[in-house]
C-alpha positions as CSV (number, residue, x, y, z in Angstrom):
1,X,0.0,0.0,0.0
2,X,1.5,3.3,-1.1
3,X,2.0,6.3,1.2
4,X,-1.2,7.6,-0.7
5,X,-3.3,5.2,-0.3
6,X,-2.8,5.7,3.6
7,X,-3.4,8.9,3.7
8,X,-6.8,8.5,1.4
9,X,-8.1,5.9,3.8
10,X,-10.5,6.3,6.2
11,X,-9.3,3.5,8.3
12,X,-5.9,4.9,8.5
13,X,-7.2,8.0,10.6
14,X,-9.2,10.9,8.9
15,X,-6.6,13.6,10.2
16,X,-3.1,13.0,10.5
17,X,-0.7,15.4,12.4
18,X,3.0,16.4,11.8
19,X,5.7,13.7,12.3
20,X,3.1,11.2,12.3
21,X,1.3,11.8,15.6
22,X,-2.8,11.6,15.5
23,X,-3.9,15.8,16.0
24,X,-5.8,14.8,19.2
25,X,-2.7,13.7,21.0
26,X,-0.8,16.4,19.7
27,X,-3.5,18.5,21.6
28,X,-2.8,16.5,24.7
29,X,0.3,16.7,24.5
30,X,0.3,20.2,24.1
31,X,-2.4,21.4,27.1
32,X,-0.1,18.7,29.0
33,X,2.7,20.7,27.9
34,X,1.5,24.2,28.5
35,X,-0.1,22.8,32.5
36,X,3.5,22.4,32.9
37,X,4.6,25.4,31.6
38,X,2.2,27.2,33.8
39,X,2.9,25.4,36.9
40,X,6.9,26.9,36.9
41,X,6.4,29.9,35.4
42,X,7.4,31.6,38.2
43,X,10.9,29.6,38.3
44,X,12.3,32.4,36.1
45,X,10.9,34.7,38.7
46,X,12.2,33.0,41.4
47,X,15.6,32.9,39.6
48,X,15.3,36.8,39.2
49,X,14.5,37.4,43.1
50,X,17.3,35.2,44.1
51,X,20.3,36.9,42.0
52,X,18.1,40.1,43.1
53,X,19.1,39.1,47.0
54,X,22.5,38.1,45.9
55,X,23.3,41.6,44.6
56,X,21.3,43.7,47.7
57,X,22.9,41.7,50.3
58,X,26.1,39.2,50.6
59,X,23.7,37.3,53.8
60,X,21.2,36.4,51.4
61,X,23.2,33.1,50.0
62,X,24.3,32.3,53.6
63,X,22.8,28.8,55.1
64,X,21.3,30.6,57.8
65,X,19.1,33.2,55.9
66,X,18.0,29.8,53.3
67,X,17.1,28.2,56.6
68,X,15.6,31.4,58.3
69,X,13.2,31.3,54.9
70,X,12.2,27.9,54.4
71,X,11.5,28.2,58.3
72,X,9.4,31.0,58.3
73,X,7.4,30.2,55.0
74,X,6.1,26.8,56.0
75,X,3.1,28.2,57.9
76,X,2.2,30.4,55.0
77,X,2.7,26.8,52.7
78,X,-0.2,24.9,55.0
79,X,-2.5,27.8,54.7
80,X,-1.9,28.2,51.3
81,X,-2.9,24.2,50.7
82,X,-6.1,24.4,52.7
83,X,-7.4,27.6,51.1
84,X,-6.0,26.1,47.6
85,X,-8.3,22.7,48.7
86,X,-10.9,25.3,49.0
87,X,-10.5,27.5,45.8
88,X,-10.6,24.4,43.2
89,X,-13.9,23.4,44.4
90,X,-14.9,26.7,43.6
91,X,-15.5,28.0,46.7
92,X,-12.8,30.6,49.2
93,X,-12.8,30.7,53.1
94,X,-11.4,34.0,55.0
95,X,-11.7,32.7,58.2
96,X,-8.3,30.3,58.2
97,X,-6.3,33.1,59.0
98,X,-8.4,33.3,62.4
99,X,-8.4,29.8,62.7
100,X,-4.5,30.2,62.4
101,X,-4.5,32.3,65.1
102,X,-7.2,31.6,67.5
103,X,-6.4,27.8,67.7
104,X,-3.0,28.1,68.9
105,X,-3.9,31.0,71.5
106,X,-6.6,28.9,72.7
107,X,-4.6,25.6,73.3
108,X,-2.3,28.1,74.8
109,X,-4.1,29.5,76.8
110,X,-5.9,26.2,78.6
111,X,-2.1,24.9,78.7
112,X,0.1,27.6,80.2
113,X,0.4,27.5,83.9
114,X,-0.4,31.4,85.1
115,X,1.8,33.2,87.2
116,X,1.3,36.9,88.3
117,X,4.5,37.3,89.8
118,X,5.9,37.0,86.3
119,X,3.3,38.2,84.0
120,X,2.3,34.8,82.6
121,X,-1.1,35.1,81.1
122,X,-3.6,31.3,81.3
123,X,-6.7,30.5,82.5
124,X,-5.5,28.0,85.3
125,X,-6.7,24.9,83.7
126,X,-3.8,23.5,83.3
127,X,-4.7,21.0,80.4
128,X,-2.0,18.3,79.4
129,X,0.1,19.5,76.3
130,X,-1.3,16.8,74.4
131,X,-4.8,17.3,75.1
132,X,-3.9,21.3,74.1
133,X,-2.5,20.0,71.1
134,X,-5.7,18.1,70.5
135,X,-7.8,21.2,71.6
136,X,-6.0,22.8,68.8
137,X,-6.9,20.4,66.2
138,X,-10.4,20.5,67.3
139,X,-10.6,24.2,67.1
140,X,-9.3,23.8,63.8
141,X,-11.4,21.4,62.5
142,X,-15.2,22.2,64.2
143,X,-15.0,25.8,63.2
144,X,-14.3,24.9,59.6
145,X,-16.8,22.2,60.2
146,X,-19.2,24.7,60.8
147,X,-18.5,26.8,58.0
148,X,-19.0,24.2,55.4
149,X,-22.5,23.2,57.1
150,X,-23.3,26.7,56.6
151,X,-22.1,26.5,53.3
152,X,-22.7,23.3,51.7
153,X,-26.0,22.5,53.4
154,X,-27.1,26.0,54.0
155,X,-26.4,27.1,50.8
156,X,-25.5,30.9,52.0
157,X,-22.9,32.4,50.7
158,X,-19.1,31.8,51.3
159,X,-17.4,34.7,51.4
160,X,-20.1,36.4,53.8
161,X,-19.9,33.9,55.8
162,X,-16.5,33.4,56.1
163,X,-16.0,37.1,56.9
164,X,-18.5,36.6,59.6
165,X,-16.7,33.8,61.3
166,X,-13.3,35.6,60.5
167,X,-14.4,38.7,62.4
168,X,-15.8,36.1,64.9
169,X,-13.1,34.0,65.6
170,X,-10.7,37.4,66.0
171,X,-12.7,39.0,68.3
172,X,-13.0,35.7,70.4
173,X,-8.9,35.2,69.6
174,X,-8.5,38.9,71.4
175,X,-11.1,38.5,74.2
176,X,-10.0,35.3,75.7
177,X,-6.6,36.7,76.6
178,X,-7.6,40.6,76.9
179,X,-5.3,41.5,73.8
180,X,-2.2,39.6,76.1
181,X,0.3,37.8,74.6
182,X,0.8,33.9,76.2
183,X,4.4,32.8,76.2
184,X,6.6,30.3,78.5
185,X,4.8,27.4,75.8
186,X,5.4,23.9,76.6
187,X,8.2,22.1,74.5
188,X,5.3,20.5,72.8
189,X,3.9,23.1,71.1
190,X,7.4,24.8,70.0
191,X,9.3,21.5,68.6
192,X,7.5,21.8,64.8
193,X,8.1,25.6,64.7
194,X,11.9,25.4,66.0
195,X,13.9,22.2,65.6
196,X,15.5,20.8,62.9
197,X,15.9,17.4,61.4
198,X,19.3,16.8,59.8
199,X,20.1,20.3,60.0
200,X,16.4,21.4,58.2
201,X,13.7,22.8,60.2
202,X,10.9,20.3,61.2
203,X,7.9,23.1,59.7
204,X,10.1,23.0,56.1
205,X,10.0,18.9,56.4
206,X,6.4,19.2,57.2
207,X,5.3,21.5,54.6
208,X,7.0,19.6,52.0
209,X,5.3,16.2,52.5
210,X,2.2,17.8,52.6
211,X,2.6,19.8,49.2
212,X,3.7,16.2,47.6
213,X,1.3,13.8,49.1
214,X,-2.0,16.7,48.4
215,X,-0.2,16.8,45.1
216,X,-0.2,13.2,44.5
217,X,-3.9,12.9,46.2
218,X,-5.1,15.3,44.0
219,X,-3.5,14.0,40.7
220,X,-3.9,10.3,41.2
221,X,-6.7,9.9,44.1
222,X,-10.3,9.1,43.1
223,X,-11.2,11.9,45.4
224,X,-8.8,13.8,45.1
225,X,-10.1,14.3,41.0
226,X,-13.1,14.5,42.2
227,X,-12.2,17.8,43.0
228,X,-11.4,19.0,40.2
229,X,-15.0,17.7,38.4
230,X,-16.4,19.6,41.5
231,X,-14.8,23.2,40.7
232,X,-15.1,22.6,36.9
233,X,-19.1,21.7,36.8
234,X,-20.8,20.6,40.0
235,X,-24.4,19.4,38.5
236,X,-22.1,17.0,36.2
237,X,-19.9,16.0,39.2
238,X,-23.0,15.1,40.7
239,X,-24.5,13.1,37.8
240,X,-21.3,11.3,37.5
241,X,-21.8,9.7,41.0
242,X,-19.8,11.9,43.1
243,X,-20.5,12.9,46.9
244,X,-20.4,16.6,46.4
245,X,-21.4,17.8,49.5
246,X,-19.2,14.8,51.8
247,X,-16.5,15.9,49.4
248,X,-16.4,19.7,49.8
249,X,-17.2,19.7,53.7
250,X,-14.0,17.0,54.1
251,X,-11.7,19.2,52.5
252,X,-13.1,22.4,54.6
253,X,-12.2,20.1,57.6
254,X,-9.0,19.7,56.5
255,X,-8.1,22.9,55.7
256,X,-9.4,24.4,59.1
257,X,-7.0,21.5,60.5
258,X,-4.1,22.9,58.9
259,X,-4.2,26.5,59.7
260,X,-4.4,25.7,63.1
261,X,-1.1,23.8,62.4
262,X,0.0,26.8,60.8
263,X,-0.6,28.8,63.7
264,X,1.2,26.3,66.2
265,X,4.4,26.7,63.7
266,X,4.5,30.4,64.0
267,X,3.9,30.1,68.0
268,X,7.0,27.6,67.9
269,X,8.9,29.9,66.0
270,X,8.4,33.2,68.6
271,X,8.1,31.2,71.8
272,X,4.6,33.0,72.1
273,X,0.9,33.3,70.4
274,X,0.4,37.3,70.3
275,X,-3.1,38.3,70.7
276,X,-3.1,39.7,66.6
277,X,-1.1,36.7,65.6
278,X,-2.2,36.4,61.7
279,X,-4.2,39.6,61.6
280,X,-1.7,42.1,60.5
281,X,-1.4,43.0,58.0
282,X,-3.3,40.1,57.4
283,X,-1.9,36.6,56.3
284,X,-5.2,35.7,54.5
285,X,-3.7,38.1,51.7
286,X,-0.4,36.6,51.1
287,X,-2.3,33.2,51.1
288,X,-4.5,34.5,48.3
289,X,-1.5,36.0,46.3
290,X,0.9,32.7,46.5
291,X,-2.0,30.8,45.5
292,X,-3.1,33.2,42.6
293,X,0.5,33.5,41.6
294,X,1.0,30.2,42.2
295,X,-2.2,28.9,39.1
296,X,-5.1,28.1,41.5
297,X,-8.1,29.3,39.6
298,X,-10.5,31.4,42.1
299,X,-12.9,30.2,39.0
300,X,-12.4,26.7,40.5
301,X,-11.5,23.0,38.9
302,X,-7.6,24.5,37.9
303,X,-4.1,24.2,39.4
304,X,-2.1,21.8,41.0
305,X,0.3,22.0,44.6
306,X,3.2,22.8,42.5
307,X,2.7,26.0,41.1
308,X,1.0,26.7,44.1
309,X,4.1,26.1,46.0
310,X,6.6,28.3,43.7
311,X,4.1,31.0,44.7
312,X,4.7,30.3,48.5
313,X,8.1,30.4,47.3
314,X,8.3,33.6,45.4
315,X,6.6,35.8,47.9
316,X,8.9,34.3,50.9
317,X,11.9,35.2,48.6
318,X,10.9,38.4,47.9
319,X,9.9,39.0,51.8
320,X,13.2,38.1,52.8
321,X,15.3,40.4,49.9
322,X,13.3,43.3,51.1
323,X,13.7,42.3,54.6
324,X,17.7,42.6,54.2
325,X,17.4,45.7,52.5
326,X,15.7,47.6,55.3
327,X,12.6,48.0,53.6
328,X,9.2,48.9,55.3
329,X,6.9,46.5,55.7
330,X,4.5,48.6,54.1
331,X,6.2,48.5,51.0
332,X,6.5,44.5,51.1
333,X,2.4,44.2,51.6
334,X,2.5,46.6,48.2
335,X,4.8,44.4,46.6
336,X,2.8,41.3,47.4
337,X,0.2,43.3,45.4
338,X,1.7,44.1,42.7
339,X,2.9,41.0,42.0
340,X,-0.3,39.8,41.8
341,X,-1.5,41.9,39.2
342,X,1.7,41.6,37.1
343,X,1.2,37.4,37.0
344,X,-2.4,38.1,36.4
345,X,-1.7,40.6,33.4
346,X,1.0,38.2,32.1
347,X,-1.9,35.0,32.5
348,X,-4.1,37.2,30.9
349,X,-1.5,38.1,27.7
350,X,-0.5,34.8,27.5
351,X,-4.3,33.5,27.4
352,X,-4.6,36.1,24.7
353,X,-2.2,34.7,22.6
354,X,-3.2,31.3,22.7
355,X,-6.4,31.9,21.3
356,X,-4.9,33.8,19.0
């Protein structure tokens, strides 16, 4: 059969693409390609910021700064999963970054043995560690609980709601400690936010497994792709068999769960829980901007836990090079802004063109 003949035949394939490969894998190769693409676009970025640091100050490449960053962005990482959870089923939550600060002071609070004499602020309960540790988790957990209840099976809406139990949960992270700070913490609740494992802080060891194994969940995990089907058309995830409601309620959990652990980093890292701890300028920001930077959709059903993580990345980096050079920390919220804008004109450019 002649090279004619095969191309004439309708058995042979009715479009054939360049160097032999059928057009529709060429597209799926390509969107393959181009998810890739836009999950380390910031690597040149990143690149930049770093050479950026090297020039503004000769501690920027020293092992101690690396380690002072990968410390100190691991609580923004957890956040930035759970509210990522959150955004590619569609939906966003405000209230983890009250969660990440009202857990902690709580578990504190009901932990820490009070003392006058001293100035130690607790309520005299004396709990365990480990039952403040679990009073943390619970904290976590039930008051995302009840936010997806309100949500899912309320049907109200999420961001007013979330505002609602953000301003809640401030007020009550304020009012149980009069606007003290409670320090002298049990070893307990300090080890994730200041040891090391082979010379690498426990909160960066942390941070990585959980970007890889949510990764991996979400790439390869029945559920986990269910999310995905969820933010990209609910009625059809719900036609194609999948528990909707169980599905976005279990992720809420989860990501109330890990700002609280976000919160008891951040106490391990100062010895203390502050009565504004996550409220200024306001971490919920910075979780938003790594996660928009980093290719979570706030449309829903888009991004994946690496891009989400370069943006983590990025904004620590930048943090830290304007940190060194003596800048306000006025100027870094700003900056976090206008990154954000920049990635979303250069999204929007590139989207542009590809239609194009």
């Amino acid at each position: 059969m002649t090279g004619a003949q095969v191309e004439s035949n309708p058995a042979a394939g009715a479009e054939v693409a360049p160097f032999g490969a059928p057009s529709s894998q060429r597209r799926r190769i390509v969107r393959a390609f181009s998810s890739s693409m836009r999950e380390l676009a910031l690597l040149p970025a990143i690149v930049a910021i770093m050479i950026a640091g090297t020039i503004a100050s000769p501690e920027f490449l020293t092992s101690a700064n690396l380690t002072t960053v990968v410390q100190f962005s691991a609580p923004l990482g957890l956040l930035v999963i759970g509210e990522s959870l959150i955004l590619l089923f569609g939906e966003m939550d405000l209230s983890l970054q009250s969660i990440y600060g009202l857990a902690p002071m709580a578990a504190a609070y009901l932990t820490v043995h009070p003392s006058i004499r001293l100035g130690i602020v607790g309520s005299g309960a004396d709990l365990p560690p480990v039952v403040g540790l679990l009073v943390l988790l619970a904290i976590g957990g039930v008051s995302s609980l009840f936010l997806s209840t309100l949500r899912v099976k309320l049907g109200m809406n999420a961001f007013i709601t979330s505002l609602a139990l953000l301003i809640l949960l401030q007020g009550l992270q304020q009012g149980i400690v009069n606007d003290a700070t409670v320090f002298e913490l049990p070893a307990s609740f300090v080890y994730i936010g200041a040891h090391d494992w082979l010379g690498v802080p426990v909160a960066a060891w942390v941070e990585v497994a959980l970007f890889v194994s949510v990764g991996a969940w979400l790439r390869y995990h029945r559920t986990g792709r269910a999310v995905y089907a969820i933010g990209g058309n609910i009625e059809a995830a719900r036609a194609a068999g999948i528990k909707v409601d169980r599905v976005r309620m279990a992720c809420w959990v989860f990501a109330g769960v890990l700002a609280a652990v976000a919160g008891l980093m951040t106490a391990g890292q100062v010895d203390a829980v502050t009565a504004n701890q996550g409220q200024a300028p306001g971490i919920i920001f910075q979780v938003f901007a790594a996660a928009v930077i980093g290719g979570i959709s706030l449309d829903g059903g888009k991004g994946r836990m690496l891009g989400a993580f370069t943006g983590v990345l990025l904004l620590s980096l930048v943090t830290n090079v304007l940190n060194l050079a003596n800048v306000s920390s006025f100027w870094i919220t700003a900056a976090d802004g206008a990154i954000i804008v920049l990635v979303l004109l250069v999204t929007r450019a590139i989207q542009y063109f590809q239609r194009a």
